[in-house]
N, C-alpha and C positions, 0 to 999 in steps of 0.2 A: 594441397592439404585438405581432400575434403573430409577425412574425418575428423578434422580437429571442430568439437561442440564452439558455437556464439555463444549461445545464452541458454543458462542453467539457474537452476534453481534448489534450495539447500530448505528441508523441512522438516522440522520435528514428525517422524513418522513412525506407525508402529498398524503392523496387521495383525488381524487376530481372528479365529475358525468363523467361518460363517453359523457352526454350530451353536454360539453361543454370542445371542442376539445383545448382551448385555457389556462383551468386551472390551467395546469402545471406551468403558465410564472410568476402568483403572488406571488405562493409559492418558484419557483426558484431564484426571486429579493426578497425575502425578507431571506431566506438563503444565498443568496448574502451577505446581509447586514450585518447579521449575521458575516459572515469569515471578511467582510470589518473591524467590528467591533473589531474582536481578532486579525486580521494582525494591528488595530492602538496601541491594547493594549502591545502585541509583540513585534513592534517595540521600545516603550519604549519611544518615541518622541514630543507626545500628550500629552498636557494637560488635565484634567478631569473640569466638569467645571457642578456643583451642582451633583459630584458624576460619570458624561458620559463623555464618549470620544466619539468625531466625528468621523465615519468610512472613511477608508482610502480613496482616490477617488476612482472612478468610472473606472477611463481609467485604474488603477490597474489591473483591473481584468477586463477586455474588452473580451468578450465570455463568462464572469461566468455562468451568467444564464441561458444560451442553456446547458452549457454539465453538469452544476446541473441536469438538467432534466435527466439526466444519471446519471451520478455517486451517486446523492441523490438518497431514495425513494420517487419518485414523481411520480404519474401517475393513471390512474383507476383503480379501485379493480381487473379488470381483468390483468392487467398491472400487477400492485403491489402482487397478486399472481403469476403470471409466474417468475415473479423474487426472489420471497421468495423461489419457488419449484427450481431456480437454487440453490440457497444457499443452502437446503437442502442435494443435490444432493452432495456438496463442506464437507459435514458433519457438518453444520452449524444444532444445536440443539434448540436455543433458539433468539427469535429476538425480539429487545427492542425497543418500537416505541418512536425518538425522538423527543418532541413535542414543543421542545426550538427554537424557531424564532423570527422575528419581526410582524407576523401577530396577526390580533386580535385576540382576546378570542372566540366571535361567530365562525371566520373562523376557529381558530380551534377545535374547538368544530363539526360543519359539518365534518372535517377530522376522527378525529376520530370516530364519530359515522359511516361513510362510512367504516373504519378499522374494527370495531365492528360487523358490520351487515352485511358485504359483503364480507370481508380477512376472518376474522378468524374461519367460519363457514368452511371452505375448508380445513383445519386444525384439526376438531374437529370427522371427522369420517371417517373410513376409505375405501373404493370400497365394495360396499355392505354394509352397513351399521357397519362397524368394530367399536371396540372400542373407545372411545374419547380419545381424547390428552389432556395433561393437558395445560389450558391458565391462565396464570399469568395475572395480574392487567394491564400492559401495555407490555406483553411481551407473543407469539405466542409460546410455546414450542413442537419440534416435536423430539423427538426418535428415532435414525436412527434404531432401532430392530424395533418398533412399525411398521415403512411405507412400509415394506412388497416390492412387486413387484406393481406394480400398470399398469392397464390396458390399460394406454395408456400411449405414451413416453412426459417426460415432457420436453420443450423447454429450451434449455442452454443459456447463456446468449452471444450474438451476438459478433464476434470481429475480427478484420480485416486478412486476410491473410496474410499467410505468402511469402515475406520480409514486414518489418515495417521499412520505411523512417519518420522519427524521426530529430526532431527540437530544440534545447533548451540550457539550463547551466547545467554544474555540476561541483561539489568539489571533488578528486579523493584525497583519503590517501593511502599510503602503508606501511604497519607492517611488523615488522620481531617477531616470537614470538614461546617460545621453543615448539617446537615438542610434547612436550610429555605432553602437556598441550589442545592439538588440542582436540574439542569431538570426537567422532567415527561418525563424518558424513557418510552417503551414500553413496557411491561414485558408478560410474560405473564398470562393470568389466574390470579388467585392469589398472584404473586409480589409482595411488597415490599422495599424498603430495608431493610439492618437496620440500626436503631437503635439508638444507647447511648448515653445523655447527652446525646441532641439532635445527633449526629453518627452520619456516616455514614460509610462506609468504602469507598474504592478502592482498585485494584491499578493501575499502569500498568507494560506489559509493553516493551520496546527489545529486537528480536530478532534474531540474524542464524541462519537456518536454510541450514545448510553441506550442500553434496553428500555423501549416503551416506542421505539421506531419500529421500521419497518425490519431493517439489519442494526446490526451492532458491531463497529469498528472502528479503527483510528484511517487518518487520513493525514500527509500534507501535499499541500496544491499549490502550485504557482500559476496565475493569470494574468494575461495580457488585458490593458485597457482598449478598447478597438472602439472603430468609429462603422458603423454597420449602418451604412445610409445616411440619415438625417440625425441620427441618436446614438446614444454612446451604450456599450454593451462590453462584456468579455468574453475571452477565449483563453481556455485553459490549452496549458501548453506544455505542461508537466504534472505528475502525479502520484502520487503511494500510498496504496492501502497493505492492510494485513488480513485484508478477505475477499476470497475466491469471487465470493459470489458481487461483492462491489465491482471488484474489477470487470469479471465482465457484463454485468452488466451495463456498469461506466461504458463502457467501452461500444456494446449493441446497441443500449436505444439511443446515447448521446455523440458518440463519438467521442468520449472524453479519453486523452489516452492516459490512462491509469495502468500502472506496475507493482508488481507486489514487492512489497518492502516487511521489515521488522519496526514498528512503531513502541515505544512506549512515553505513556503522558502519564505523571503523574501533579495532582493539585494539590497545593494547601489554600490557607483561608485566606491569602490577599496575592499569591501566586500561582505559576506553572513551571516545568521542564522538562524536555520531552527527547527524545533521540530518534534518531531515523537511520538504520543501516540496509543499504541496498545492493544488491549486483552492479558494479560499475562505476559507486563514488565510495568517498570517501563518510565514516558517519557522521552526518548532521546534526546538532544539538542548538537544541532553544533553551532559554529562558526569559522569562515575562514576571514584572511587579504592577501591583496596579497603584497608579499615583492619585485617580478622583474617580470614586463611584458615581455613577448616575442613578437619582431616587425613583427611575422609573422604569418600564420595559420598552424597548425600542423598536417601532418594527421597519421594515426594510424589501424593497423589491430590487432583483435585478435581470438581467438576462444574459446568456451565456448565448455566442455563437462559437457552432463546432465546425469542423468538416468532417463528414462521416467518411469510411473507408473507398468507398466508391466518386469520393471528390464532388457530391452535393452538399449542401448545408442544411444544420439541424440547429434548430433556436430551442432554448432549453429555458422558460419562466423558473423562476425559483422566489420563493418569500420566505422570510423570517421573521422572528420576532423574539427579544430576547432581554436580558438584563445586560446592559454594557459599562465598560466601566474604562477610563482611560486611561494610561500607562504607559511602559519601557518596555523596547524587549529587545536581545540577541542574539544572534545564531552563527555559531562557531563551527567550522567542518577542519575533520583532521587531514595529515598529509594527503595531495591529490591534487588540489588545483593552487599551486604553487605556495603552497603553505598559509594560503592568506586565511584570516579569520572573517568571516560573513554575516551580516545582521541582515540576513533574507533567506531565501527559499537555493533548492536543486531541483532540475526539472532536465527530461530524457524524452522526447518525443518519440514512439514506437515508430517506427520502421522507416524514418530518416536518418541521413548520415552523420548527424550531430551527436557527438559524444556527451555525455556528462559534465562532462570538467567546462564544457562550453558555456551552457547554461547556468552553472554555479561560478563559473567567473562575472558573471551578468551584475552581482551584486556584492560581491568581492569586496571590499575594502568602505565598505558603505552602513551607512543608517538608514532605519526608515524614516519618512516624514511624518508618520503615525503609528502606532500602535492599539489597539484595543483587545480587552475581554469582551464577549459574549455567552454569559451563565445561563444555563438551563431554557437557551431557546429551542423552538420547536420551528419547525422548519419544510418545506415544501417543494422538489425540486421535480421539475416534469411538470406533465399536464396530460 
């Protein structure tokens, strides 16, 4: 079966003429409106009124629509192929054009017939005239045996150097959970679990990284406690962003293995709740209260050991410093891993054979030992 696609990917997408340098901006505000629309429904707050609910404001999401034009697909055929041949590259097989917005029927109509006429022709034959690729009704299918070497080097997808000065909130939990329950994650050479009492220890991370960083994205992360030598250290073991450019760059200077997901976090004034849907589980949802503020900012170091792709090891500093605050939190995932409800994290290791449902059984039926907020830290990861 080897044309049947592993892994795909499902994106709000929309191409538009290279003529007109400015097209990106009506499809980015109406994907706006779009997410405005699911953070009102989300929230739970709105009323619906002949079936709609009013999208949430505007100042909400203040920058949306600039770094939509990123993290969506948005841009010209030429655009919108260099970025499909990154994915590729990611071992991305199959890509699902999403054509769900608030724009019209005509505009999108022009969208996809640009996808149709000018995308998927780059897809259908290979340097030389090679064989065709199979294309689905609204979905690009490429074969990573099928795309061979190809003749010219194709462009990755852009992302800041490393240190990343990072800006935002996150919900931090900490598990104790038997040892002998852990997957056989990856680890570095050298590196172990640390143990205590036949239990192991994770951290899962629920992050919203706010404009005035480097990037601006959501995140969650699940890490292992590891013993690296003489000193205690982590190692991420799972991961989901909702931007290209985190991932890979997670992925190049750190080895973190990061996957793109659908994130949304939304706060009020003594909480959080956040969802996470991805290829492969089932969706994740948080919520967090906070039970005693701290009157002051906290700072914090840690270190991250990774294994990069070629099986050496990358040490990764990181500092923080933030307003913390101590609390409750839960995390619930729908049918998938045998119905249980979760108060931790899901995590997918890129290119071992450990499924999903593996890792999100890891914290199954459990509480964390801890909980916290951390408000408006600023943050430092690399060197």
């Amino acid at each position: 079966m080897t044309n049947v696609p592993t892994r795909g990917r499902l994106r709000h997408t929309h191409i538009h003429s290279p003529d007109d340098p400015d097209g990106w901006r009506p499809a980015a505000e109406a994907i706006n409106r779009f997410y405005r629309t699911f953070d009102a429904w989300f929230g739970n707050k709105a009323t619906p009124v002949n079936g709609f609910l009013e999208p949430s404001p505007e100042s909400k999401f203040d920058g949306r629509p600039e770094s939509l034009h990123m993290t969506a697909m948005i841009g010209t055929p030429a655009e919108v192929i260099e970025r499909l041949r990154a994915y590729e590259e990611l071992g991305v097989d199959e890509y699902s054009f999403w054509i769900d917005t608030s724009m019209s029927h005509e505009e999108k109509r022009k969208s996809l017939e640009l996808f149709v006429k000018e995308v998927v022709p780059a897809f259908q034959r290979g340097v030389g005239g090679g064989p065709a690729r199979g294309v689905g009704r609204s979905a690009v299918r490429v074969r990573a045996e099928e795309v061979g070497h190809h003749a010219v080097e194709r462009p990755a997808v852009p992302f800041p150097p490393s240190p990343w000065h990072l800006t935002g909130d996150m919900v931090v939990s900490l598990w104790r959970v038997p040892a002998d329950e852990l997957p056989p994650w990856p680890l570095p050479h050298g590196v172990s679990p640390w143990i205590v009492r036949r239990r192991a220890t994770l951290l899962t991370f629920w992050v919203d990284y706010r404009p005035g960083g480097v990037l601006a994205y959501r995140e969650f992360l699940i890490a292992l406690a590891v013993r690296h030598g003489r000193s205690l250290a982590g190692s991420t073991v799972a991961a989901w962003v909702d931007d290209e450019r985190s991932l890979a760059g997670g992925r190049a200077l750190w080895g973190i293995p990061k996957e793109q997901g659908v994130i949304a976090l939304r706060a009020d004034g003594r909480g959080s709740r956040g969802e996470l849907t991805a290829d492969g589980i089932p969706p994740v949802r948080v919520t967090y209260r906070d039970v005693l503020r701290l009157p002051f900012r906290l700072p914090a170091r840690a270190r991250l050991v990774q294994r990069l792709p070629d099986g050496t090891e990358c040490r990764v500093p990181m500092r923080i410093s933030g307003r913390p605050a101590l609390g409750r939190s839960r995390v619930t995932t729908g049918a998938g891993v045998r119905g249980r409800s979760l108060d931790g994290a899901a995590g997918r290791q890129p290119g071992d054979a450990l499924d999903a449902g593996a890792a999100l059984s890891v914290l199954a039926r459990r509480r964390p030992l801890l909980s916290l907020a951390v408000r408006d830290f600023r943050g430092t990861v690399g060197r």
